[in-house]
VOBA-1610 file (N, C-alpha, C; in pm, whole numbers, padded with zeros to 5 digits, always signed):
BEGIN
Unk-02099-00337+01715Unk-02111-00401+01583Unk-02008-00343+01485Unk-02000-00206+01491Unk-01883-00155+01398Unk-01772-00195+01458Unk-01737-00240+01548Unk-01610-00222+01595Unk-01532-00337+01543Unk-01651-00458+01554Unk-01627-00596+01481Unk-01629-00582+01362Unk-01713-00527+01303Unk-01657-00508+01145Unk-01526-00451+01104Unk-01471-00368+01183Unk-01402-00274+01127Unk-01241-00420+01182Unk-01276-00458+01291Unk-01173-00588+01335Unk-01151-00645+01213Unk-01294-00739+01177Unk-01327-00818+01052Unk-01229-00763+00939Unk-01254-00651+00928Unk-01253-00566+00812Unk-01043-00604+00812Unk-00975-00553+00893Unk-00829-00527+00929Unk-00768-00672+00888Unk-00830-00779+00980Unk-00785-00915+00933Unk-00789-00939+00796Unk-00875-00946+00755Unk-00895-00946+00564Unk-00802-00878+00492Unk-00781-00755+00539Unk-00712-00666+00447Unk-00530-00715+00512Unk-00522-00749+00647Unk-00389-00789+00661Unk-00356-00927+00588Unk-00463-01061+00539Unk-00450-01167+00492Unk-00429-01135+00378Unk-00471-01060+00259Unk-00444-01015+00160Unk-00329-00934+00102Unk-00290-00857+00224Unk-00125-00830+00234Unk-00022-00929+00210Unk-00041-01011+00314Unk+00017-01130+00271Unk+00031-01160+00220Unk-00123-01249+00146Unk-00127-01372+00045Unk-00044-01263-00085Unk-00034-01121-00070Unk+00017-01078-00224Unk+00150-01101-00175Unk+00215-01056-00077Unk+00359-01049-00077Unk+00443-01168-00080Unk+00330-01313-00041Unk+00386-01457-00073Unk+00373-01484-00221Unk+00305-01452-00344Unk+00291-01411-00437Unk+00428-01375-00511Unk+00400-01206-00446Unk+00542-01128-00504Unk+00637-01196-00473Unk+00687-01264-00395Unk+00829-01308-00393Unk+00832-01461-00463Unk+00732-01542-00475Unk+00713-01676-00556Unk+00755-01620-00719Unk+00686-01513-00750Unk+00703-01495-00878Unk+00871-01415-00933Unk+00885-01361-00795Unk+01069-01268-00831Unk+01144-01375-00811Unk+01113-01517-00764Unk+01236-01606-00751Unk+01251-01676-00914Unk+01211-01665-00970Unk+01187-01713-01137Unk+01286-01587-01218Unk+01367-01648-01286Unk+01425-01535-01341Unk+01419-01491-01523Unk+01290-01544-01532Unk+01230-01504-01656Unk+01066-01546-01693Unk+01040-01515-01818Unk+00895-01511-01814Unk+00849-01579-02003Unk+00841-01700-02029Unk+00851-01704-02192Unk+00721-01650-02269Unk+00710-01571-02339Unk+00603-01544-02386Unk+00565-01628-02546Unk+00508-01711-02574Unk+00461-01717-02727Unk+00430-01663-02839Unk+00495-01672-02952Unk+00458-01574-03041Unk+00311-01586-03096Unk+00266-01684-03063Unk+00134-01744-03123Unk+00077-01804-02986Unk-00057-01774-02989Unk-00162-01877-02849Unk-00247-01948-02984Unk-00295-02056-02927Unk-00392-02107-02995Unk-00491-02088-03035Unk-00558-01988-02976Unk-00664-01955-03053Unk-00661-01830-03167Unk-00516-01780-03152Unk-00497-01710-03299Unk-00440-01770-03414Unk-00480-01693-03510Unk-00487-01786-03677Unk-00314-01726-03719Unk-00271-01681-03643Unk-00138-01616-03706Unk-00028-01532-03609Unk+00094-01562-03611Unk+00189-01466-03536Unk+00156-01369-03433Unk+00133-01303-03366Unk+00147-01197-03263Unk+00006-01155-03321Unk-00108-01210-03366Unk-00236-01160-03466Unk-00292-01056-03337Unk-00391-00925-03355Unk-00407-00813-03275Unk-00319-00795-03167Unk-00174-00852-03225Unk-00056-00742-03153Unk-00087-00827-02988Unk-00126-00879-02967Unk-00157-01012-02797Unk-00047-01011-02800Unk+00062-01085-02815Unk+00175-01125-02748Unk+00270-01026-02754Unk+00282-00942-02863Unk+00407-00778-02766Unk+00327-00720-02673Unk+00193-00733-02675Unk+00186-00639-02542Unk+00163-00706-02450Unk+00150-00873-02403Unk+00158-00940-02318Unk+00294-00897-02276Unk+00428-00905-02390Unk+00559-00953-02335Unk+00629-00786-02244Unk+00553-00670-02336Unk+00593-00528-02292Unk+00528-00509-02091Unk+00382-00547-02144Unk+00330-00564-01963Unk+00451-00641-01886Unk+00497-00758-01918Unk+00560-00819-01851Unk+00705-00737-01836Unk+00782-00727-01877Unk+00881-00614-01869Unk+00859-00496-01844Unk+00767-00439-01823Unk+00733-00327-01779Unk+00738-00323-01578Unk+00672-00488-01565Unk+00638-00452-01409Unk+00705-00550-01348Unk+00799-00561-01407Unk+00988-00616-01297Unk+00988-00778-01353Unk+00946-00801-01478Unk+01003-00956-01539Unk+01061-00944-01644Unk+01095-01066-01654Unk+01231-01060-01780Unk+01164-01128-01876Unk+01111-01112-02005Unk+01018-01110-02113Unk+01082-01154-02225Unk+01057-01276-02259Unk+01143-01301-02410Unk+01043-01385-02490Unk+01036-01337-02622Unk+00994-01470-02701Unk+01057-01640-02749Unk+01045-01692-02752Unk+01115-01802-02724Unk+01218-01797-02813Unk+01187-01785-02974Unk+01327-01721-03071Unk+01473-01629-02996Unk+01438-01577-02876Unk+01516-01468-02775Unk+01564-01516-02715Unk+01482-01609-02662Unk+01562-01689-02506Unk+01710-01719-02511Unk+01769-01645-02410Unk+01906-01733-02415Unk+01928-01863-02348Unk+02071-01938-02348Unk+02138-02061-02272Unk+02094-02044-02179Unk+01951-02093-02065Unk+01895-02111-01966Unk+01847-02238-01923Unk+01869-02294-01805Unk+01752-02385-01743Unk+01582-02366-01777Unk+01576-02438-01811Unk+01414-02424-01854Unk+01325-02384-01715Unk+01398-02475-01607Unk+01294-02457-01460Unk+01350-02335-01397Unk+01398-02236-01469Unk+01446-02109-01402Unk+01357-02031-01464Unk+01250-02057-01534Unk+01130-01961-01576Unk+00986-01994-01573Unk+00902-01884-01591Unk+00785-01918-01628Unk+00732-01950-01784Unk+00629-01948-01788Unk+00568-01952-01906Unk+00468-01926-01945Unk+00397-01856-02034Unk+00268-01729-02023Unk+00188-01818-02101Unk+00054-01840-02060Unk-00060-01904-02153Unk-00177-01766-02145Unk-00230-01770-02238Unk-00345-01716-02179Unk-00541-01801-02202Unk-00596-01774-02129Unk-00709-01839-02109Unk-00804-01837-02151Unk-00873-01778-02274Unk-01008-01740-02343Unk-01124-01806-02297Unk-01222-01720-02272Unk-01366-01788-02217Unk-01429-01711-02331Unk-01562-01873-02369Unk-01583-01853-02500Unk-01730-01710-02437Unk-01794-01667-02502Unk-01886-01549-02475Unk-01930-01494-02616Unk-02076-01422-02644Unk-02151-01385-02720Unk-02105-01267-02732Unk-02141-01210-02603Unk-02119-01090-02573Unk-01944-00969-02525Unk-01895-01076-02460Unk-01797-01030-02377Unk-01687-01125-02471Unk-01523-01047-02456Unk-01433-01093-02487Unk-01374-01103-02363Unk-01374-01252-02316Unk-01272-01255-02177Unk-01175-01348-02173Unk-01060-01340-02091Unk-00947-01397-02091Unk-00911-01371-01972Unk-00767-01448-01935Unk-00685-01449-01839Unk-00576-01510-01843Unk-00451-01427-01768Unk-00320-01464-01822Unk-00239-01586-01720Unk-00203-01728-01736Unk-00170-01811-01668Unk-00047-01818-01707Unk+00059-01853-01578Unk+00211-01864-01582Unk+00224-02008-01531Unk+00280-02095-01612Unk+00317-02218-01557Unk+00429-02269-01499Unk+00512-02375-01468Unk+00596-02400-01450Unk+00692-02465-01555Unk+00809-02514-01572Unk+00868-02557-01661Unk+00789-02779-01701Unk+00722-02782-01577Unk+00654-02944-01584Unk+00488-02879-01641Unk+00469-02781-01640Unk+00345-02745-01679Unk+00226-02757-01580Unk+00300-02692-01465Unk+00206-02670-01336Unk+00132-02589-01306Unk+00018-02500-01300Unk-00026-02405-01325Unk+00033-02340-01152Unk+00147-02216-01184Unk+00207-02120-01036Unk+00127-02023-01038Unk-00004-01934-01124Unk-00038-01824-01146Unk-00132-01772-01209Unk-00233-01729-01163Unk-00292-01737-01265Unk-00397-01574-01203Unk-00416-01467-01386Unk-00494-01345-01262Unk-00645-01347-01269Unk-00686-01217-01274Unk-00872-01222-01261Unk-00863-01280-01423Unk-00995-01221-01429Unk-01036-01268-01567Unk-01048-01114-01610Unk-00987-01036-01766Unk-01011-00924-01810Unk-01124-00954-01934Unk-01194-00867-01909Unk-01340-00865-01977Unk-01336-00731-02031Unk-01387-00746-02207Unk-01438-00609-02237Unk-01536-00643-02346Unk-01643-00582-02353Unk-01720-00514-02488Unk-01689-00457-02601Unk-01583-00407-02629Unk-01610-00391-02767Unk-01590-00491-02862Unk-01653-00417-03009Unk-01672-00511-03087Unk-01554-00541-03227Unk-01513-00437-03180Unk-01340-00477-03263Unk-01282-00579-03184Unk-01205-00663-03250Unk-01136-00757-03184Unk-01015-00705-03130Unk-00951-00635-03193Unk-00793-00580-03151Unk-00823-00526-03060Unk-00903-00410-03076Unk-00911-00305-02915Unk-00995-00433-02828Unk-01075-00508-02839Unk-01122-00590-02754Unk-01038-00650-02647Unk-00951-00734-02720Unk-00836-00823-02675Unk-00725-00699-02595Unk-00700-00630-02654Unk-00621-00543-02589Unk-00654-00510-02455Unk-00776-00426-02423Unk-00871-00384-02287Unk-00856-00531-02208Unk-00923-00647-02274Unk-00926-00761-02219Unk-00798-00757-02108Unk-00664-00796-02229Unk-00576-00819-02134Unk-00484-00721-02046Unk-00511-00616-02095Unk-00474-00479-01958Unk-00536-00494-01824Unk-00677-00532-01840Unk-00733-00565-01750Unk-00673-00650-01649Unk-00669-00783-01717Unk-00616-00908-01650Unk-00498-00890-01589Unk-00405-00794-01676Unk-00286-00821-01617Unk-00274-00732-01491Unk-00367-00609-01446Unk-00373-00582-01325Unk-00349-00698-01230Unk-00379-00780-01204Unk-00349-00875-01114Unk-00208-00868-01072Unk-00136-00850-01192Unk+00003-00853-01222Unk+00058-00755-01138Unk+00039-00628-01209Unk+00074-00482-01169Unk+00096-00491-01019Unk-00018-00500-00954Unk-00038-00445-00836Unk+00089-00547-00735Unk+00153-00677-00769Unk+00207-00727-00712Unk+00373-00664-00674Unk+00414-00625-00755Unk+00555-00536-00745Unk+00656-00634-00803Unk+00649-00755-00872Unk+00727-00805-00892Unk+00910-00789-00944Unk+00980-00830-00907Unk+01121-00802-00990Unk+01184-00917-00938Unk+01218-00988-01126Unk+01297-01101-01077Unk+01468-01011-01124Unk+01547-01126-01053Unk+01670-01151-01074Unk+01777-01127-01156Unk+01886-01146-01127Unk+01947-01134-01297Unk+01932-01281-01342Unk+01987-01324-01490Unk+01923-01497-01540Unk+02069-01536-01534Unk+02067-01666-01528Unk+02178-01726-01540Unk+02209-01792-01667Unk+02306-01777-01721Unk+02303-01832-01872Unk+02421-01973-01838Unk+02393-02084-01881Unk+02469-02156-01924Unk+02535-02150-02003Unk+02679-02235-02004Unk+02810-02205-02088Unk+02853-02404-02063Unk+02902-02400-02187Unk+02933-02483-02197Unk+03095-02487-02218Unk+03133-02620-02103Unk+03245-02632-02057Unk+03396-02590-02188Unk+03484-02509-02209Unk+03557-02487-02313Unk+03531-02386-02440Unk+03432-02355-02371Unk+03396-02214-02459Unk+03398-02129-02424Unk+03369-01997-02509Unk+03434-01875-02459Unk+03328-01836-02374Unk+03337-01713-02283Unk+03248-01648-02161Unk+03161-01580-02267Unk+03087-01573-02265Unk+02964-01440-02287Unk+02889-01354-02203Unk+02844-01229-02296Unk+02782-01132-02165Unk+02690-01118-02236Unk+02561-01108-02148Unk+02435-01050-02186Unk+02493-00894-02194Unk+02469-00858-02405Unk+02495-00716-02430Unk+02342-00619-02330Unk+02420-00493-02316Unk+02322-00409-02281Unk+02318-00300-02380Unk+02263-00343-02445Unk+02272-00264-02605Unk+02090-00248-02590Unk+02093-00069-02559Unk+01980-00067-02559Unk+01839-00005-02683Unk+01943+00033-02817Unk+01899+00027-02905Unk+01827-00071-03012Unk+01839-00216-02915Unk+01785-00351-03021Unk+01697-00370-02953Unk+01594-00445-02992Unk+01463-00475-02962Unk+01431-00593-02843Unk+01554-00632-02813Unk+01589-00748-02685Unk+01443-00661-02583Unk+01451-00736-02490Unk+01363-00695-02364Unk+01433-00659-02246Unk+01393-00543-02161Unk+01451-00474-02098Unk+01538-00535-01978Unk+01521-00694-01940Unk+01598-00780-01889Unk+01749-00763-01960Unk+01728-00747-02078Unk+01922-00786-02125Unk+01933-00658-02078Unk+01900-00524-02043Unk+01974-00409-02102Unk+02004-00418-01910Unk+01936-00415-01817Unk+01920-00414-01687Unk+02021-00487-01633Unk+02016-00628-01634Unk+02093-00719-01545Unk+02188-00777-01652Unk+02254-00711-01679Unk+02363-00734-01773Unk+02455-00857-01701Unk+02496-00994-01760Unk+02587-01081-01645Unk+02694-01153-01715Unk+02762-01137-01658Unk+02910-01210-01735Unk+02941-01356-01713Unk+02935-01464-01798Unk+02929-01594-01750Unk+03085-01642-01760Unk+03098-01724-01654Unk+03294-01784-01729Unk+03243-01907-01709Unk+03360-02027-01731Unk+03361-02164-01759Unk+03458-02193-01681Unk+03471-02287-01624Unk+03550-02407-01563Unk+03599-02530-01648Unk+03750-02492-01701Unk+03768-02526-01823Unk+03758-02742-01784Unk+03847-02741-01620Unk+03842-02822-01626Unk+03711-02956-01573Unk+03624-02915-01535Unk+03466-02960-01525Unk+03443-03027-01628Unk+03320-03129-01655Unk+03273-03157-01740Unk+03180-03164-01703Unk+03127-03072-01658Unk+02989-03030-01686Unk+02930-02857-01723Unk+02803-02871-01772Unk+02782-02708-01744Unk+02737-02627-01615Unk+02821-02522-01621Unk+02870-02440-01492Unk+02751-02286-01517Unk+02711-02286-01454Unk+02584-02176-01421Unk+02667-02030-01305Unk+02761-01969-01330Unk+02755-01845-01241Unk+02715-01705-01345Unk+02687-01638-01211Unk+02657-01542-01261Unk+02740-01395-01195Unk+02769-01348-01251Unk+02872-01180-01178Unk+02827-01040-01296Unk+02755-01005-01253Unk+02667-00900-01225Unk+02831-00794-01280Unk+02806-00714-01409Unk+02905-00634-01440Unk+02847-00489-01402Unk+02903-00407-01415Unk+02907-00241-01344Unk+02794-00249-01227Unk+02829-00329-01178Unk+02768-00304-01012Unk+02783-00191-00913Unk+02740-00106-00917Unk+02794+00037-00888Unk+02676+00052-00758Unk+02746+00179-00674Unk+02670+00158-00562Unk+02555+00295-00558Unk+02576+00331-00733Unk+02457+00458-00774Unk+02298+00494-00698Unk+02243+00324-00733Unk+02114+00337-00645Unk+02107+00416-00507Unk+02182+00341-00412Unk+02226+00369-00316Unk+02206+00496-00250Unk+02316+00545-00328Unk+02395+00656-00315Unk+02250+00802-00375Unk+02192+00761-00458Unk+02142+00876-00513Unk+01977+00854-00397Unk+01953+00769-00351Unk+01845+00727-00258Unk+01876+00757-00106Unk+02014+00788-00050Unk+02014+00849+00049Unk+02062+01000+00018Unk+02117+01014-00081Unk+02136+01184-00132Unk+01964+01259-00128Unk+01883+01115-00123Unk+01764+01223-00145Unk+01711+01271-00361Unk+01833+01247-00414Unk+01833+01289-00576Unk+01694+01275-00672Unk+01671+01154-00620Unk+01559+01052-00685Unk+01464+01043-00569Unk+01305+00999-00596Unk+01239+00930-00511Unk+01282+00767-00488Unk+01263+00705-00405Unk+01288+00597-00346Unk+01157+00500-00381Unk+01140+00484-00532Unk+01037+00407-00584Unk+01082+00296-00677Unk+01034+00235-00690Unk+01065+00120-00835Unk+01064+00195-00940Unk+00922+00246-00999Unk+00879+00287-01099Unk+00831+00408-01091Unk+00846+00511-01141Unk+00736+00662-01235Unk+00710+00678-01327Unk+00606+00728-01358Unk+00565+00766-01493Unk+00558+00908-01516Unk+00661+00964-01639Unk+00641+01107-01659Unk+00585+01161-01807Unk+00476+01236-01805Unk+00507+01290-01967Unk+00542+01420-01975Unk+00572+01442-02110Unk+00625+01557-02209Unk+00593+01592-02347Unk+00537+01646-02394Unk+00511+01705-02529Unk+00418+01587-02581Unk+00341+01497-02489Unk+00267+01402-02528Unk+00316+01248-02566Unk+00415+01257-02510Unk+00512+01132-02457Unk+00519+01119-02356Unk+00526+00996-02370Unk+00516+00935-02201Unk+00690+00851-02161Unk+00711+00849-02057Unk+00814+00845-02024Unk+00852+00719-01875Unk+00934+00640-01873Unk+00914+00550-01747Unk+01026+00611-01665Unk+01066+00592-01560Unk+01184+00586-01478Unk+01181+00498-01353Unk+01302+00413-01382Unk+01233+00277-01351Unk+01414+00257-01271Unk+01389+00189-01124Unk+01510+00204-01044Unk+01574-00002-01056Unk+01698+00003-01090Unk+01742-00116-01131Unk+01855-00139-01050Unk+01911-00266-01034Unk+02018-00285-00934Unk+02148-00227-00971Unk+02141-00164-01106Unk+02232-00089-01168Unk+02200+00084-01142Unk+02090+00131-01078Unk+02085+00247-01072Unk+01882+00233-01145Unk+01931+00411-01212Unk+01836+00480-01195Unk+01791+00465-01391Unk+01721+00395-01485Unk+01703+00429-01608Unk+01603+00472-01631Unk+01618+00538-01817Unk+01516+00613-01833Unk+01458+00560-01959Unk+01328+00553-01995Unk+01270+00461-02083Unk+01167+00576-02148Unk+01160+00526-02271Unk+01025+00612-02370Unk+00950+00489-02379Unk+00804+00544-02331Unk+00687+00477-02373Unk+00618+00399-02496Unk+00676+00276-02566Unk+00587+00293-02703Unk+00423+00233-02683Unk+00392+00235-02811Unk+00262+00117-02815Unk+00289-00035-02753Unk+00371-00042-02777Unk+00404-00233-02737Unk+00565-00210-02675Unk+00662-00118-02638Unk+00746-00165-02608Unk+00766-00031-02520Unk+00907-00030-02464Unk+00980+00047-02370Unk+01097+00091-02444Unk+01166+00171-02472Unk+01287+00194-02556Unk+01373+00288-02457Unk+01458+00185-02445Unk+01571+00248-02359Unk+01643+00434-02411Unk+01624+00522-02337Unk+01705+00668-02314Unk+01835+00671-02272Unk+01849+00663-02182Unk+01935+00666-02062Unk+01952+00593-01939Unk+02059+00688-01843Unk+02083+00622-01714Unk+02085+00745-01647Unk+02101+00763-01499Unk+02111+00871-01377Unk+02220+00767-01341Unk+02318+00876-01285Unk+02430+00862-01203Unk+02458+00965-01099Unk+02540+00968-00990Unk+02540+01048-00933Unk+02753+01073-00903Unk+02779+01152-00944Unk+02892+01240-00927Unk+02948+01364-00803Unk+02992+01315-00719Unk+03025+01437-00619Unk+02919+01523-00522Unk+02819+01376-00554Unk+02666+01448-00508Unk+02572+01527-00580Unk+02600+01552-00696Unk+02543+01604-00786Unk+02464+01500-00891Unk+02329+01512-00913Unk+02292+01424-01037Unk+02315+01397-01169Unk+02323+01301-01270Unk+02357+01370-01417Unk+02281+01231-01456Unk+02256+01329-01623Unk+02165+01165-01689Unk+02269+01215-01792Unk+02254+01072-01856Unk+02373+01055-01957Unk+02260+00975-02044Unk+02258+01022-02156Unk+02171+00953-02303Unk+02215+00812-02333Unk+02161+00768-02454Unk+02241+00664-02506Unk+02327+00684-02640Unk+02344+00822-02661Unk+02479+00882-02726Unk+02615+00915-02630Unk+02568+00905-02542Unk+02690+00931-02400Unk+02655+01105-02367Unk+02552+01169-02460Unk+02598+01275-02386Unk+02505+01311-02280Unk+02555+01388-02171Unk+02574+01410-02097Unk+02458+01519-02018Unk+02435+01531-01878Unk+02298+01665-01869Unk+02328+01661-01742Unk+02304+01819-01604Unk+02265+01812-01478Unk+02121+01740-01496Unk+02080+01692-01416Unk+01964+01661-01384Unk+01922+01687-01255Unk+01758+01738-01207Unk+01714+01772-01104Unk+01563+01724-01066Unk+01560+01681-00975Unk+01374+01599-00926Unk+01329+01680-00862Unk+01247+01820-00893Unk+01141+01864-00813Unk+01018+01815-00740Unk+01081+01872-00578Unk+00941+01809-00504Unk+00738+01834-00544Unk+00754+01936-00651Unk+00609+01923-00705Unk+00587+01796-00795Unk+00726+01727-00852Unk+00685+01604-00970Unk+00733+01614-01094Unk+00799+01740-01122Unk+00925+01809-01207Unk+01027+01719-01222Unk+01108+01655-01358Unk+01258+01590-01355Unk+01307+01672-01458Unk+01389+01783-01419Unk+01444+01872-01536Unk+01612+01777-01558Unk+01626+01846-01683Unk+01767+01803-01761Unk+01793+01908-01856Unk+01908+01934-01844Unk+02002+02097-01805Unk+02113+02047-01906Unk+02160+02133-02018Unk+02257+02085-02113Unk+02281+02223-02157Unk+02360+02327-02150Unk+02432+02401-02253Unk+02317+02495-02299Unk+02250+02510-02161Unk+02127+02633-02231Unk+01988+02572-02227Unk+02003+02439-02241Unk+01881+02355-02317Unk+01787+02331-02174Unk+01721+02291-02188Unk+01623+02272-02034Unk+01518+02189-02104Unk+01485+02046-02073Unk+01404+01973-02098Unk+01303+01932-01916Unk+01159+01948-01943Unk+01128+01917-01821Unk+01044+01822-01846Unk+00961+01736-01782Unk+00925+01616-01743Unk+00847+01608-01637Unk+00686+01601-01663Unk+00630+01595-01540Unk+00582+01475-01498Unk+00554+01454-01348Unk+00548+01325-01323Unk+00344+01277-01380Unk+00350+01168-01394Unk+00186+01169-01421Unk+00112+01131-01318Unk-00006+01144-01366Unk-00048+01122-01186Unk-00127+00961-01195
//
């Protein structure tokens, strides 16, 4: 009898492997995610802060997050689109976060996040942390986006200017668009600028762990380090957003993080969960969280 259960048991848990990893890759072929500044059932703008921390979850766990005011020159059917779901309740504040298609197809949709309290802000908040587990656990990472250009105009680059409030898509997949002067139509490429073979390189050096994402704190900051087709970046934790630090590079086999002043640090990943950064005396350490 156990033996069949435990059979039972393997099949289930291998179908669910699956059904997530057909999932994860449905949702990384989309190369953005639109968030609303307003859902309908709020009386006002981003009201208990719902939609930055919808759009921060979403950039946080490998999508490209914009409010629609943000969006750049894109195909509309090259993204999703975030609703979320309120179930009405006495007791419980519940919701759930649905991604549609550009025809308004429902591609997605997670559990339902439920909470008790009786503040609305922290309510809604718990609510949708909850929900968006669904999210989390999938591993998602879309693409770089393709921006349209219109035929006779100049090229543009998604800036990676990581001091503006853009979403961590522009600063990541930075892409350089050109035009086909003589076409008349609009021309969609995309070429991927400082394509460097850093990841790589610092993942068989051993430098870094060989993860997507970590979480480290320090002095009561929290900290991301988050691995991109550009390498290795480093992010500060806010309430609603991610604020770009730095980058890891690797030099002669040696590690270095470089700020977003340019300057410069050894850097080192201890196998207890340690990421020290080494400057002129200075020693900043970083532990991993658990």
């Amino acid at each position: 009898m156990k033996r069949h259960l435990l059979i039972v048991l393997l099949i289930f848990s291998a179908l669910v492997s699956n059904e997530m990893a057909a999932q994860q890759e449905r949702l990384s072929a989309f190369s953005y995610v639109v968030v609303p500044e307003r859902f309908d059932f709020q009386y006002e703008t981003d009201q208990y802060q719902i939609n930055s921390l919808l759009k921060f979850l979403f950039n946080k766990y490998g999508f490209h997050a914009f409010f629609p005011s943000e969006l750049p020159e894109v195909s509309r059917c090259d993204g999703l689109y975030a609703e979320i779901e309120q179930l009405n309740g006495f007791v419980w504040t519940e919701l759930s976060v649905r991604l549609v298609d550009c025809d308004g197809v429902l591609f997605y949709q997670t559990k339902t996040g439920r909470s008790k309290l009786k503040n609305y802000a922290k309510a809604y908040v718990e609510a949708l942390r909850m929900a968006f587990e669904s999210i989390e656990i999938l591993g998602v990472r879309q693409g770089p986006m393709q921006i349209l250009q219109k035929p006779g105009g100049e090229s543009t680059v998604i800036e990676s200017s990581q001091e503006t409030k853009k979403p961590i898509s522009t600063m990541e997949e930075s892409s350089m668009v050109s035009t086909n002067q003589s076409s008349g139509q609009d021309i969609r490429t995309t070429t991927p600028i400082d394509q460097s073979p850093m990841k790589d390189e610092t993942v068989v050096l051993g430098l870094l762990p060989d993860v997507p994402l970590m979480n480290f704190v320090s002095s009561d900051l929290s900290y991301l380090l988050r691995r991109t087709d550009l390498g290795y970046q480093w992010y500060q934790e806010s309430t609603q957003d991610l604020i770009y630090q730095g980058k890891f590079f690797v030099v002669e086999q040696m590690l270095f993080y470089e700020d977003k002043q340019g300057i410069r640090y050894t850097a080192e990943y201890r196998d207890q969960g340690e990421l020290v950064l080494r400057r002129e005396g200075e020693e900043l350490i970083f532990h991993k969280a658990n």
